[in-house]
TIRO-2110 file (N, C-alpha, C; in Angstrom, 1 decimal):
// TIRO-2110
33.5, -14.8, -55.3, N, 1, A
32.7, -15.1, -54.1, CA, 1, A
31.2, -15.3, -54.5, C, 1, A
30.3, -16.0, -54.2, N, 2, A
29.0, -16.7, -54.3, CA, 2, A
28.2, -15.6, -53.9, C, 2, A
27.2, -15.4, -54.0, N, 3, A
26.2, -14.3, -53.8, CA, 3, A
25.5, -14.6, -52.2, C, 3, A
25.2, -14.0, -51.2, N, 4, A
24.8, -14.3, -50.4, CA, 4, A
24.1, -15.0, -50.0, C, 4, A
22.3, -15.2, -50.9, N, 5, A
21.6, -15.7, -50.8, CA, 5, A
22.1, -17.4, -51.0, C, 5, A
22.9, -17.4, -51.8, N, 6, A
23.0, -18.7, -51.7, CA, 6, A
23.9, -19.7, -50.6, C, 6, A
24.7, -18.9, -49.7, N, 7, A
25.3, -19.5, -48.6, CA, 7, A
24.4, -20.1, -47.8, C, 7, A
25.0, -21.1, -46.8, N, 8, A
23.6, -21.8, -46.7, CA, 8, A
23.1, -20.9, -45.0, C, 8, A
24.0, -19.7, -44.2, N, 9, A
23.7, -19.2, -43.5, CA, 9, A
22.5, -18.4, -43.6, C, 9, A
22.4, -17.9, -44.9, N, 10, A
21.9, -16.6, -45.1, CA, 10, A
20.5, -17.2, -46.2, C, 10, A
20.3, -18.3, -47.0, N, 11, A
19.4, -18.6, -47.7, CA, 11, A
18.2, -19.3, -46.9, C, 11, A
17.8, -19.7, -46.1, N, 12, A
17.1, -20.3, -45.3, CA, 12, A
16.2, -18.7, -44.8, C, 12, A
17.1, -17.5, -44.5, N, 13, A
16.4, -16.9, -43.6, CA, 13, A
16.0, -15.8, -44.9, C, 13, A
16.7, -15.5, -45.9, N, 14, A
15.9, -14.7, -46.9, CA, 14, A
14.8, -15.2, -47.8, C, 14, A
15.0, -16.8, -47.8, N, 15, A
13.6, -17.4, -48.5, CA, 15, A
12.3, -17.2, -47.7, C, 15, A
12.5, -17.6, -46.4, N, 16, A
11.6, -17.6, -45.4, CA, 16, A
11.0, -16.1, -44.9, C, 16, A
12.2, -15.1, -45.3, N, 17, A
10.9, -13.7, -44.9, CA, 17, A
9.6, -13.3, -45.7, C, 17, A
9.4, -13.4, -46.5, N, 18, A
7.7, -13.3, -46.8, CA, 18, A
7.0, -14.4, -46.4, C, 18, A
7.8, -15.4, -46.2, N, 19, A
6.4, -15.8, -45.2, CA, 19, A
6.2, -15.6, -43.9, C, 19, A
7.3, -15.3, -43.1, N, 20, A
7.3, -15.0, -42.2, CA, 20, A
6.6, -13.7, -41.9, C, 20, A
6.4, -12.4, -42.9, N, 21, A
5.8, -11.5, -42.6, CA, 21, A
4.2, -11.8, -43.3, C, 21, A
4.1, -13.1, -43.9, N, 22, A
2.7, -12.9, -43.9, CA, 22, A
2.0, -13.4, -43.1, C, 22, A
2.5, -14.4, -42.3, N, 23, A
2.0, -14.5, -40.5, CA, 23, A
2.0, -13.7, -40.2, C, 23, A
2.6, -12.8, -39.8, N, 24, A
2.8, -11.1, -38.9, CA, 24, A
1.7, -10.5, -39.3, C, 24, A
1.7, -10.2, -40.2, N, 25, A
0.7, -9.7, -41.1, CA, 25, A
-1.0, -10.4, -41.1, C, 25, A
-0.9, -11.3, -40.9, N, 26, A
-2.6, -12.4, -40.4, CA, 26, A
-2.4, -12.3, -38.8, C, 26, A
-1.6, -12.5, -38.4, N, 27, A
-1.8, -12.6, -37.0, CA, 27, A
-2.2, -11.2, -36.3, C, 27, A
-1.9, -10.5, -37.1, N, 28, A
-2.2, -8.8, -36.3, CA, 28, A
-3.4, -8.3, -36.9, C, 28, A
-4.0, -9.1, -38.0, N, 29, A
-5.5, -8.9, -38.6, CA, 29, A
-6.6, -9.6, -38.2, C, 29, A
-6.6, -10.6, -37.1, N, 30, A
-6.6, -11.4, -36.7, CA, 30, A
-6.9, -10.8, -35.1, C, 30, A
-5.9, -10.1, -34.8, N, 31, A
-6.1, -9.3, -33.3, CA, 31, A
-7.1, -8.2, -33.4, C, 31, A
-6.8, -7.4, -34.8, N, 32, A
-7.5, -6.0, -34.7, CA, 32, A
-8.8, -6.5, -34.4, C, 32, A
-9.1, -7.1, -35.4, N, 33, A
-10.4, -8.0, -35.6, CA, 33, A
-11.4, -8.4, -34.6, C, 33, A
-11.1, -9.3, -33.8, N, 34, A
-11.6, -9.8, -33.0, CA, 34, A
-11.3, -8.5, -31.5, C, 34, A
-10.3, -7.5, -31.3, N, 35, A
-10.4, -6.7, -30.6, CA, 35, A
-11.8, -5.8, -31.2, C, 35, A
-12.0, -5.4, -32.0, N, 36, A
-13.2, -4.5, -32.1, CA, 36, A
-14.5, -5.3, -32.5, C, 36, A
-14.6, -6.4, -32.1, N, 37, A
-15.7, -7.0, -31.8, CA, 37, A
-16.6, -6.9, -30.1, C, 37, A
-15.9, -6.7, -29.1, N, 38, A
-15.8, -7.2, -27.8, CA, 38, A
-16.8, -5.9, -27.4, C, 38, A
-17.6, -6.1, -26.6, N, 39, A
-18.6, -5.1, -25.9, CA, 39, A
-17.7, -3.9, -25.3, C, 39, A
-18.0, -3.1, -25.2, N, 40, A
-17.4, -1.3, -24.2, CA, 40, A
-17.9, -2.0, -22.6, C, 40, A
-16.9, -1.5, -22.1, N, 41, A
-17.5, -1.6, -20.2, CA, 41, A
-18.6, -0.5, -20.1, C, 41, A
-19.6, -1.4, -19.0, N, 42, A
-20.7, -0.7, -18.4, CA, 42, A
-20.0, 0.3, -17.5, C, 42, A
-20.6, 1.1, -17.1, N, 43, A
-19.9, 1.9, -15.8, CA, 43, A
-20.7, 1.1, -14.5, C, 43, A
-20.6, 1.0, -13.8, N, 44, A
-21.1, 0.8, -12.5, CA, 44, A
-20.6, 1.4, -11.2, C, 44, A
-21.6, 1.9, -10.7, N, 45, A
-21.3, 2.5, -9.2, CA, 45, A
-21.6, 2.8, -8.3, C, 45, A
-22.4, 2.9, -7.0, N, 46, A
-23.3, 2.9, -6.3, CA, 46, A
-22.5, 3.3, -4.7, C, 46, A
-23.8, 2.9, -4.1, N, 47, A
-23.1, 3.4, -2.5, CA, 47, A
-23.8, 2.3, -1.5, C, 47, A
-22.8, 1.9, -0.5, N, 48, A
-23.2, 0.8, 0.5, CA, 48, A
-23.3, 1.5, 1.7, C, 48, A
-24.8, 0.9, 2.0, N, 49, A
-24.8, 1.5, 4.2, CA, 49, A
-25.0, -0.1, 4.8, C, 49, A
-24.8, 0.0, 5.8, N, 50, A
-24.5, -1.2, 6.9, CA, 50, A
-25.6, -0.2, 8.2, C, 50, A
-26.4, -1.2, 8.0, N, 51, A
-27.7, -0.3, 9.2, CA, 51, A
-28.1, 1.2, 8.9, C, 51, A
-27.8, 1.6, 8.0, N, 52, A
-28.7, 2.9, 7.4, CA, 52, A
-26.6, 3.9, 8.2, C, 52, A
-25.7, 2.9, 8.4, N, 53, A
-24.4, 4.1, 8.3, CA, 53, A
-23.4, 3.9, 7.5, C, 53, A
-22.6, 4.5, 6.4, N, 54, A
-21.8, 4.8, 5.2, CA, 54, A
-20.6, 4.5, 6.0, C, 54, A
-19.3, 3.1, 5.7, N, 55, A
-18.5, 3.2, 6.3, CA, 55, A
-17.2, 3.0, 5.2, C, 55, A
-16.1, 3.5, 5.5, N, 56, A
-15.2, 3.5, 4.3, CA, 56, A
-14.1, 2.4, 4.6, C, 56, A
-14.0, 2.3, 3.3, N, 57, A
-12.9, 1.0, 3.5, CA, 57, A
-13.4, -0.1, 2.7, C, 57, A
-15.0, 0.0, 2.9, N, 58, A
-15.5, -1.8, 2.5, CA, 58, A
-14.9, -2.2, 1.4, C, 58, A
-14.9, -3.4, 1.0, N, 59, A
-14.7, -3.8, -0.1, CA, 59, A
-16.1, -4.3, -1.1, C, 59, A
-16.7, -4.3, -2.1, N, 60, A
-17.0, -4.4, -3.1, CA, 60, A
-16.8, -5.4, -4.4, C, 60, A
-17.2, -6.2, -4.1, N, 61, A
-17.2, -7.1, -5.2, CA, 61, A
-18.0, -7.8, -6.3, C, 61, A
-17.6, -7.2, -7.8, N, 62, A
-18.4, -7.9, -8.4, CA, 62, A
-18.1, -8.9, -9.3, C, 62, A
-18.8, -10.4, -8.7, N, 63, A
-18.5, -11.7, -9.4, CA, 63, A
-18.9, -11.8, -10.7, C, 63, A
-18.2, -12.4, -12.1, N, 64, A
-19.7, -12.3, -13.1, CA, 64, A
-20.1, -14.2, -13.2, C, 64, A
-21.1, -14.0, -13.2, N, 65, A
-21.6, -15.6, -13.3, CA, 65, A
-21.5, -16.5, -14.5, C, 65, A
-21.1, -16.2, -15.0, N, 66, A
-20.8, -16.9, -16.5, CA, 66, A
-19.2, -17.1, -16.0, C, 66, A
-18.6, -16.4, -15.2, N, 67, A
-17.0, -17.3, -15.3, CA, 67, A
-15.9, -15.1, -15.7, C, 67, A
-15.1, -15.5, -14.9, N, 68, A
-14.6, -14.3, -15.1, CA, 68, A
-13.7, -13.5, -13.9, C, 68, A
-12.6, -12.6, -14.4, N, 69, A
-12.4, -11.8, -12.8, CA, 69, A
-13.4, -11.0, -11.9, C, 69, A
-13.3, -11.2, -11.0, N, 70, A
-13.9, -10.4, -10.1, CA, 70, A
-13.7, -9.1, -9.9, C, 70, A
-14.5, -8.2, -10.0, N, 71, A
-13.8, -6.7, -10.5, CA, 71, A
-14.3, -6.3, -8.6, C, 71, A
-12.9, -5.7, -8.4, N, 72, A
-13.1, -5.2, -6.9, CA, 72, A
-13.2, -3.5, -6.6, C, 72, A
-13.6, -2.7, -5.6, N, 73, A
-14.3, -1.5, -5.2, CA, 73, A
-13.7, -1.2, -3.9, C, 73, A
-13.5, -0.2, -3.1, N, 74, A
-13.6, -0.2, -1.8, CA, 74, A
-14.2, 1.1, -1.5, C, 74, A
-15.1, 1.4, -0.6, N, 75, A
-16.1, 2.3, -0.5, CA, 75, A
-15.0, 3.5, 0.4, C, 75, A
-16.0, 4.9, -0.2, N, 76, A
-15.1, 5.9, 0.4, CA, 76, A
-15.8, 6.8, 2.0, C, 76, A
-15.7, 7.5, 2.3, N, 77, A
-16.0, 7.9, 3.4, CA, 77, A
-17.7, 8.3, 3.7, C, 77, A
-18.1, 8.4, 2.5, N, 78, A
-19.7, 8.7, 2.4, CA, 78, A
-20.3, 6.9, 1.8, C, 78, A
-19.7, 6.0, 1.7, N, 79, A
-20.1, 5.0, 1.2, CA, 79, A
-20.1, 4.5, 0.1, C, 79, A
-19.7, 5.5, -1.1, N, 80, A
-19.7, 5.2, -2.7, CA, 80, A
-18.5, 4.9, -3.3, C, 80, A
-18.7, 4.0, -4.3, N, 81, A
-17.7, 3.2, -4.7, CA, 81, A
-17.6, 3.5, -6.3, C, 81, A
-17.0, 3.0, -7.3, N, 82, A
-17.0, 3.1, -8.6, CA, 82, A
-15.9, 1.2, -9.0, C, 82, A
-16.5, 0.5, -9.4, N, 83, A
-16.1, -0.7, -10.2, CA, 83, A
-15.3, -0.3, -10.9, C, 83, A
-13.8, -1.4, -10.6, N, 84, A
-12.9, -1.3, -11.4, CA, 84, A
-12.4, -2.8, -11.8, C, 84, A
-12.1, -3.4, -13.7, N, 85, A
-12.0, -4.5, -13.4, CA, 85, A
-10.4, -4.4, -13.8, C, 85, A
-9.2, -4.9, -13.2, N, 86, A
-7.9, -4.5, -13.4, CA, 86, A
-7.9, -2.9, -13.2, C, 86, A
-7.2, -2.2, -14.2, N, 87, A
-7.0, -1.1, -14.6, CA, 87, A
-8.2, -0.3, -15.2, C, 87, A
-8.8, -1.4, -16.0, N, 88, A
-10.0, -0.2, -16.8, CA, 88, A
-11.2, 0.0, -15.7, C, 88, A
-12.2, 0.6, -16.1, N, 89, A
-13.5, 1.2, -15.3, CA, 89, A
-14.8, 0.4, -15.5, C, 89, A
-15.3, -0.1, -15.1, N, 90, A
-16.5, -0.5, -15.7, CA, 90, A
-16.3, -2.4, -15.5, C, 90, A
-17.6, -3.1, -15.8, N, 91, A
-17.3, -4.0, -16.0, CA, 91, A
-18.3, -4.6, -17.5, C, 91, A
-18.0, -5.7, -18.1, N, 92, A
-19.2, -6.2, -19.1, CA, 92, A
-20.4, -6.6, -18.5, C, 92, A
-21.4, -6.2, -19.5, N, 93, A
-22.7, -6.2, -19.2, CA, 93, A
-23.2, -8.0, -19.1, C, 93, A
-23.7, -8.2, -17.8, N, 94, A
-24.2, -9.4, -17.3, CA, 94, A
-24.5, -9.9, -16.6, C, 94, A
-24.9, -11.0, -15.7, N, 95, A
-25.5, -10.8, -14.2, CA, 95, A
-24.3, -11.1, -13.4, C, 95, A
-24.0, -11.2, -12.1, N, 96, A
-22.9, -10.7, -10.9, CA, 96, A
-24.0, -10.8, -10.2, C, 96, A
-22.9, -11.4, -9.2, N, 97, A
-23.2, -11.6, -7.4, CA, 97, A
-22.2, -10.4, -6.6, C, 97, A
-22.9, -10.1, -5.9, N, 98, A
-22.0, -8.9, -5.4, CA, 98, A
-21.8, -9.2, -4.0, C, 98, A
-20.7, -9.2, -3.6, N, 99, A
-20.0, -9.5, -2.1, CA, 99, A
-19.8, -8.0, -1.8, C, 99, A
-20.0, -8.2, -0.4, N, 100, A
-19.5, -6.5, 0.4, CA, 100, A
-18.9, -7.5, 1.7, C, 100, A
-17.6, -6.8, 2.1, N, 101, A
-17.4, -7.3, 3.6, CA, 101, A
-16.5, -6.0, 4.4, C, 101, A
-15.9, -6.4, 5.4, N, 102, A
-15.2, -5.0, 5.7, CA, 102, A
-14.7, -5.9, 7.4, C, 102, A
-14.3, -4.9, 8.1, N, 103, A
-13.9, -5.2, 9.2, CA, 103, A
-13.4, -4.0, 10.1, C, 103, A
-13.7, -3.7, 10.9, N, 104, A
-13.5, -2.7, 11.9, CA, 104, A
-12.2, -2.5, 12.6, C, 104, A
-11.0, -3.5, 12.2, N, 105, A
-9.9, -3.0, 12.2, CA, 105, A
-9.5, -4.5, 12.1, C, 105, A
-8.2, -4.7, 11.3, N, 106, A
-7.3, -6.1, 10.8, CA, 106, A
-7.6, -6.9, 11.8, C, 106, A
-8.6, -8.1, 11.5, N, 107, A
-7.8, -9.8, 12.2, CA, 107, A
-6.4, -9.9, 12.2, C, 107, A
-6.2, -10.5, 13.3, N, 108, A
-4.5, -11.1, 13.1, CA, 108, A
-4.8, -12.4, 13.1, C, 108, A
-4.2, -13.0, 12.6, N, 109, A
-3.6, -14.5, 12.5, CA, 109, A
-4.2, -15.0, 13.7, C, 109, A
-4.0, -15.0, 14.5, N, 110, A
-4.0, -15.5, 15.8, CA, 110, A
-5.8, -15.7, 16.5, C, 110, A
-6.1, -15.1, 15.7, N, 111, A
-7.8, -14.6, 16.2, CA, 111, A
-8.4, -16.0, 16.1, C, 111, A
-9.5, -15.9, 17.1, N, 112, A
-10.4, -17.1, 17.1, CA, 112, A
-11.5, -17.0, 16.1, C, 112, A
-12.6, -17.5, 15.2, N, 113, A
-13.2, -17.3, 14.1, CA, 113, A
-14.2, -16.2, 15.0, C, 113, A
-14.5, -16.7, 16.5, N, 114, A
-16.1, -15.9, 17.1, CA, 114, A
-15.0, -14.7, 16.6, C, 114, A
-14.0, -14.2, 17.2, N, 115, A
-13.0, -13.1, 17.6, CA, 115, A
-13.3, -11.8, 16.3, C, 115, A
-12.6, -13.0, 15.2, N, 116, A
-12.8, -12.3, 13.7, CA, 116, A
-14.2, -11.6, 13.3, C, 116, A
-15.3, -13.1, 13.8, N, 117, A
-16.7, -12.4, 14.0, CA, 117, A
-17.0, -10.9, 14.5, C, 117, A
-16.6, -11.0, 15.3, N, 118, A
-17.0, -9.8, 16.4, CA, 118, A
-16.5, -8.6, 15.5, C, 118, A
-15.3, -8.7, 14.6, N, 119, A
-15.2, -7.4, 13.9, CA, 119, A
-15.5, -7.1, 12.6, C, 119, A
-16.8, -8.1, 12.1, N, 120, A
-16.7, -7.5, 11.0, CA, 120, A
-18.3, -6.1, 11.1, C, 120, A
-17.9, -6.0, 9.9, N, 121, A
-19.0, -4.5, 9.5, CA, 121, A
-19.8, -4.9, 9.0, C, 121, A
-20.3, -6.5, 8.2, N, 122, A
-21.0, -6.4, 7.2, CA, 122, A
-20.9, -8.3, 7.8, C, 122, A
-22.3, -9.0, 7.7, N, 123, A
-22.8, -9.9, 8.2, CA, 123, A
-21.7, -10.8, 6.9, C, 123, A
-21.3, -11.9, 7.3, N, 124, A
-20.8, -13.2, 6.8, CA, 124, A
-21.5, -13.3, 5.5, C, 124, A
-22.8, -13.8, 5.8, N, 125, A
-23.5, -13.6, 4.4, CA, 125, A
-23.5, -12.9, 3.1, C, 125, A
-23.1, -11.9, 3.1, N, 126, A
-22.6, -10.6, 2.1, CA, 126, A
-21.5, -10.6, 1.7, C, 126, A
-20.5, -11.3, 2.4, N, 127, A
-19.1, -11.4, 2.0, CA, 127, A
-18.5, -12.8, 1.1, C, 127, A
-19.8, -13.8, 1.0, N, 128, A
-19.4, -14.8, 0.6, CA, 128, A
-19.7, -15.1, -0.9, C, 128, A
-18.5, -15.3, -2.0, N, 129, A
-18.8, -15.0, -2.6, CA, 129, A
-19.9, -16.4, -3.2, C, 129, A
-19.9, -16.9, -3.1, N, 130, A
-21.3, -18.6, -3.9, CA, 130, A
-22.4, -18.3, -3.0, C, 130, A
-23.1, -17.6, -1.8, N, 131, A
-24.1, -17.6, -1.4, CA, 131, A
-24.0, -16.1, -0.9, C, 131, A
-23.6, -15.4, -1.5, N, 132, A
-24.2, -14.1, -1.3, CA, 132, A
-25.6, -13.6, -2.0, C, 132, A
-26.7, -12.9, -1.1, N, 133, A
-28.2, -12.8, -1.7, CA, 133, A
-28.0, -11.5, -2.6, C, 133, A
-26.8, -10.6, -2.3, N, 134, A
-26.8, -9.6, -3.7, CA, 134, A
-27.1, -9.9, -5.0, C, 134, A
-27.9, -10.1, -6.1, N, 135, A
-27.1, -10.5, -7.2, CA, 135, A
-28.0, -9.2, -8.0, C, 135, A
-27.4, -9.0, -9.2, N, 136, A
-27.5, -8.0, -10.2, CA, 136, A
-27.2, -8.6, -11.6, C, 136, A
-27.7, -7.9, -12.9, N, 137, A
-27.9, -7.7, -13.7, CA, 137, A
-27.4, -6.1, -14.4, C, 137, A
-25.8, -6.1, -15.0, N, 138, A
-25.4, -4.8, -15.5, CA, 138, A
-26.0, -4.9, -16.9, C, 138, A
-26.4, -3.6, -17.1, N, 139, A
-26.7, -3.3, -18.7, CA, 139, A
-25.6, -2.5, -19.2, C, 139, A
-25.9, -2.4, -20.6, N, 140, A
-25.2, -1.7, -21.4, CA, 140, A
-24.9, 0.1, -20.6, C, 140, A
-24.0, 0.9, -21.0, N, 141, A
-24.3, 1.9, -20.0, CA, 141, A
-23.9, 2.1, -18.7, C, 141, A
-24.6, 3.0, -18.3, N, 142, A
-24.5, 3.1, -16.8, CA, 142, A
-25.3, 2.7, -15.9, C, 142, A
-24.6, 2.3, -14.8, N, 143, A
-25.4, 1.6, -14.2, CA, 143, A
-25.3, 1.7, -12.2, C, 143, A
-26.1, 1.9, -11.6, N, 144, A
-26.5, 2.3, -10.4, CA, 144, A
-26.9, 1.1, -9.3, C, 144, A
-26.1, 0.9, -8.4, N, 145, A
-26.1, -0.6, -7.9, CA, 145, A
-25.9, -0.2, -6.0, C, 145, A
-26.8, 0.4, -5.3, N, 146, A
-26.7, 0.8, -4.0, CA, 146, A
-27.1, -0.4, -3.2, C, 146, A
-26.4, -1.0, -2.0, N, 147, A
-27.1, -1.7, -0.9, CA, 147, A
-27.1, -1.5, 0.2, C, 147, A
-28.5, -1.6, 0.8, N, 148, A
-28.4, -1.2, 2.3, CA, 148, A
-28.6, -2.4, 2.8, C, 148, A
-27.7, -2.8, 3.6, N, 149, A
-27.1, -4.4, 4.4, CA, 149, A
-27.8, -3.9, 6.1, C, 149, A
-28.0, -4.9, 6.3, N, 150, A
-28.2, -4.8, 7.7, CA, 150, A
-27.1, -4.8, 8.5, C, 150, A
-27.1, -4.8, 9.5, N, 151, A
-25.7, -4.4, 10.6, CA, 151, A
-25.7, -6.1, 10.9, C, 151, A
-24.7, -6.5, 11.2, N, 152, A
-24.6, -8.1, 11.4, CA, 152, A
-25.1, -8.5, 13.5, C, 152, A
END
């Protein structure tokens, strides 16, 4: 009987393991690599009032302007929130537009735009994200981001 390697099932795939593991091997040096180059998340966290009152629920958003997920917040019963972008905490250091909106209890479907108007917490303006007048600058670190919005 012929030695394994030389069947033609079994020769193709034993010549080809070292190189195959020396891809594996570049491609995962390659990841470490460029993973421990990437900046640490800033922390960010602050607290939103609507007319000088703390309401919970809001939402929280920070855009980054170079291009990116929008890392979202929702404020708690005293007004303070903490940035989260996915899963991790924090976001990278750079400028953001910050949206706040909220609503005083669900639109339905059915609502007229004045209707929807009438319930929100936080003026139209604030909530949009390409013309909202929030904008910021995160540094390295931690970082403190409070707004007091006028009542709509």
């Amino acid at each position: 009987m012929p030695p394994l390697n030389s069947l033609p099932l079994f020769s193709t795939a034993i010549t080809n393991m070292p190189s195959i593991a020396l891809r594996c091997l570049l491609i995962l040096s390659a990841l470490l690599t460029a993973g421990g180059c990437s900046e640490m998340p800033a922390t960010v966290s602050g607290r939103v009032t609507v007319g000088g009152e703390a309401h919970e629920g809001l939402r929280v958003g920070f855009i980054p302007q170079a291009g990116g997920a929008t890392a979202i917040s929702k404020t708690d019963a005293d007004g303070n929130y903490t940035i989260r972008t996915g899963k991790a905490r924090g976001l990278m250091p750079g400028e953001y537009r910050v949206t706040v909106s909220g609503y005083t209890r669900t639109p339905s479907p059915n609502m007229s735009a004045a209707e929807v108007d009438a319930l929100r917490i936080v003026g139209v303006e604030h909530s949009n994200r390409k013309t909202s007048p929030n904008l910021t600058v995160i540094e390295p670190g931690g970082n403190v981001f409070d707004l007091n919005l006028p009542a709509p």
